[in-house]
LOVEXKOL-699948 format. One line per 4 residues: number of its first residue (from 1); for each residue x, y, z of C-alpha. Coordinates in steps of 0.02 Angstrom, whole numbers, plus 50000, padded with zeros to 5 digits. Example, Ala and Ser with C-alpha at 12.3 -4.5 7.8 and 13.67 -1.06 7.14 Angstrom:
LOVEXKOL-699948
1	50615 49775 50390; 50684 49947 50357
//
This chain:
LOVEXKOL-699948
1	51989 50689 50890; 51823 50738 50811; 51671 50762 50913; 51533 50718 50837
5	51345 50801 50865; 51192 50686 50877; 51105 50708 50690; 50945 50660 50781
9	50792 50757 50766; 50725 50718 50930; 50860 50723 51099; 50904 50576 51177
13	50974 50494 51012; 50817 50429 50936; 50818 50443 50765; 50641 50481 50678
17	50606 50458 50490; 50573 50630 50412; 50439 50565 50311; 50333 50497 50472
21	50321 50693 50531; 50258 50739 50361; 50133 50608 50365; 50083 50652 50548
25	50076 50838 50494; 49966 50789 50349; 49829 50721 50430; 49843 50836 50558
29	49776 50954 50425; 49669 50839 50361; 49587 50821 50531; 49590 51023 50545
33	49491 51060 50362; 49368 50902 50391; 49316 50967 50566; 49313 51150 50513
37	49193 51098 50364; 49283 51142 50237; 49306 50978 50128; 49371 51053 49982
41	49547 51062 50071; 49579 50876 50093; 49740 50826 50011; 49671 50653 50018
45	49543 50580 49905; 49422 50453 49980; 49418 50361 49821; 49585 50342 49795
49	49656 50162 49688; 49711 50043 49795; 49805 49860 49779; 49740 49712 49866
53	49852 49562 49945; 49903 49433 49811; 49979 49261 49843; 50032 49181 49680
57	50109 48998 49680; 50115 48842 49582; 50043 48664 49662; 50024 48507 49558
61	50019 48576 49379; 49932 48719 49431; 49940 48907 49443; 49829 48981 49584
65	49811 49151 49638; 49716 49212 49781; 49645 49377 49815; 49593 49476 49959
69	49455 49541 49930; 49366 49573 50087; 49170 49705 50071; 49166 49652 49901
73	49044 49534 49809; 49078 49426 49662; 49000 49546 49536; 49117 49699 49615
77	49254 49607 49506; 49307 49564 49351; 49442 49401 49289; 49503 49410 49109
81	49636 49316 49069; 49733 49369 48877; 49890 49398 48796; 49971 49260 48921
85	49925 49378 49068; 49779 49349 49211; 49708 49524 49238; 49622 49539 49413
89	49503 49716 49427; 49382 49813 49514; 49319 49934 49639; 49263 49950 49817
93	49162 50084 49832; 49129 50196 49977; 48954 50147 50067; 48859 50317 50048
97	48737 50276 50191; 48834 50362 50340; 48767 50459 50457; 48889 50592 50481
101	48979 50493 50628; 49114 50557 50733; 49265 50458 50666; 49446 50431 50752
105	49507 50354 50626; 49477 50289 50433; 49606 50179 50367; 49513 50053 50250
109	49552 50088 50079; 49430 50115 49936; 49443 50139 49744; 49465 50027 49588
113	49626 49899 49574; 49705 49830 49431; 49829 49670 49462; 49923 49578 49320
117	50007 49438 49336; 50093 49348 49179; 50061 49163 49130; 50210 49039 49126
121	50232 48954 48958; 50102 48811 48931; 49981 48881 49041; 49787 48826 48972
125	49706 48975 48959; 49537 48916 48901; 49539 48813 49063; 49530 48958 49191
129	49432 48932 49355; 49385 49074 49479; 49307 49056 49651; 49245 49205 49768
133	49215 49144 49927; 49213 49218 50108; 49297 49370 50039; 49460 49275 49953
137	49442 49277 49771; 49558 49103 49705; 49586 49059 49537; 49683 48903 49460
141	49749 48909 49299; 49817 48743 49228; 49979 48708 49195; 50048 48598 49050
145	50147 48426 49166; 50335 48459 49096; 50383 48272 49098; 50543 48228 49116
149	50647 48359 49220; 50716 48300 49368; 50820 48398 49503; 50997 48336 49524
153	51122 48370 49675; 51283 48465 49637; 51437 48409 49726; 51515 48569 49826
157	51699 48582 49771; 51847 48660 49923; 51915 48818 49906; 52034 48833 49732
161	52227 48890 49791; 52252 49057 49780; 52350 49121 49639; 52532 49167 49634
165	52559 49104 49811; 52721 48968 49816; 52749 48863 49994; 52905 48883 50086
169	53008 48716 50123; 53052 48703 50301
//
């Protein structure tokens, strides 16, 4: 009955997210300004905060989070742990040593971070290890043993009969 138009933005059907033009358009002008010298247009700042990847499990009594840190050294960061929480911060800064290079493209992130991550009951805070090595920041926090739980199976029941329904005799 109804014919329906294509609500595509490009022909052929394709459907492109509105938001991936804007972001093309935007650093399309950020490209324009920066060549053109005039830095005081960016709508981007350089030093903006950033969030690195965090993996946070539990292994044998123990709480360990690892960090991605990669360009930083161990004294670029700071490990606090209070208030039941393990606070993770810092800052990679921008190296100020280049030489006005013709750059394609910048996509590592710079700026100061902030993670939190709350504690689990019985966690011993006073017992806190951190390691920075090869860029991968890993701390173990540990855990109070909780003796005595112990997983049981549950037995999977059929489907109850539905309500209000009577059989016919034959």
């Amino acid at each position: 009955m109804f014919n329906r138009k294509s609500t595509a933005l490009v022909p052929g059907g394709v459907f492109v997210d509105p938001f991936t033009w804007l972001g093309r358009m935007t650093e399309e002008f950020d490209r324009m300004f920066e060549e053109s010298g005039w830095p005081a247009f960016r709508t981007r700042s350089r030093t903006a905060a950033w969030s690195p990847s965090l993996d946070v499990f539990e292994k044998g009594n123990r709480l360990i989070a690892r960090v991605d840190l990669p360009g930083m050294k161990r004294d670029d960061v700071k490990v606090e742990v209070a208030d039941g929480r393990l606070t993770i911060s810092g800052e990679r800064r921008v190296e100020t040593e280049e030489k006005k290079e013709n750059f394609y493209r910048c996509e590592r992130e710079y700026g100061s971070f902030y993670r939190a991550i709350p504690l689990p009951e019985g966690a011993k805070e006073d017992e806190v290890k951190a390691i920075f090595e090869n860029g991968v920041l890993e701390i173990t926090v540990p855990l109070v043993a909780r003796a005595g739980v112990k997983g049981h199976t549950i037995a999977i029941e059929g489907a109850a009969p539905a309500v209000g329904k009577t059989s016919k005799a034959a």
